[in-house]
N, C-alpha and C positions, 0 to 999 in steps of 0.2 A: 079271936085274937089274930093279927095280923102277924102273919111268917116275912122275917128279916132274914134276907141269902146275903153273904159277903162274900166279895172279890177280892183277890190279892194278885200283883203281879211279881213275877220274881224280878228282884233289887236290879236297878238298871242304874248305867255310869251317865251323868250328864256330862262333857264335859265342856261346857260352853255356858257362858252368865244364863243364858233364857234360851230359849228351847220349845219348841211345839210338840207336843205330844198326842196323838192321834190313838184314843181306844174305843175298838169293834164294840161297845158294849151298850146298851139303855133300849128304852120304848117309850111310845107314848102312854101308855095303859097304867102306869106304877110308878110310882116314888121312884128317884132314883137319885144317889147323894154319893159324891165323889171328892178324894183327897187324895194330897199326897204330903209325903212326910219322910224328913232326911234317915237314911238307913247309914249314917257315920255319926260319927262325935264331931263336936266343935262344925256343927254347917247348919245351915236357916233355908229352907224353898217355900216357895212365895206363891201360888199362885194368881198368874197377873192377869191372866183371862180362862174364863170358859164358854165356852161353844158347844152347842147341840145341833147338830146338820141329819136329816132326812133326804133320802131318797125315793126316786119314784117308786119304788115296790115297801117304801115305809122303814129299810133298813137302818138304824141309827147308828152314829157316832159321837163318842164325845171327843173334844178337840179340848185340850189344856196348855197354854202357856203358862210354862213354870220359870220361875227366875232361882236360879239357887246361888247364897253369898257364902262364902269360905269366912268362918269368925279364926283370923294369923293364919289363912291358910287361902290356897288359888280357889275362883270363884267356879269350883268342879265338886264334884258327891254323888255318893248314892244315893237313887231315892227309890221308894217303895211307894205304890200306886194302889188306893184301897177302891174299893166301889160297896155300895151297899142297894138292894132293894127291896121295896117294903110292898107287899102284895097281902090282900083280905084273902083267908080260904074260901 
């Protein structure tokens, strides 16, 4: 049975429409499934791109532009950044 590890980051403030977000996290070798999702009431974040960048010694990042819309409110919110990885024993 395949072992699922999840990532959480603690609740970060956007406070701008879109936003690039840059997380230390992934490999080639394994699944790897990433989100993000509003940490307020009344807000929507959008992710409007993703990117996976390596480095010459193999190091990854993931890159997320996020758009987040205010529902009666400024186009700012928390958001909470999950990751997931799914590896065979």
């Amino acid at each position: 049975m395949a072992t699922v590890t999840q990532f959480w980051s603690d609740p970060v403030l956007q406070k701008t429409a879109t936003v690039r977000w840059t997380w230390k996290l992934g490999d080639r070798d394994f699944y790897w499934g990433f989100s993000v999702r509003p940490f307020q009431a009344n807000n929507t974040a959008e992710v409007t791109r993703l990117i996976s960048s390596s480095d010459n010694d193999l190091n990854q990042v993931t890159i997320l532009d996020v758009t987040v819309r205010g529902i009666g409110s400024p186009d700012i919110g928390l958001l909470r950044f999950t990751a997931i990885k799914v590896q065979e024993p």
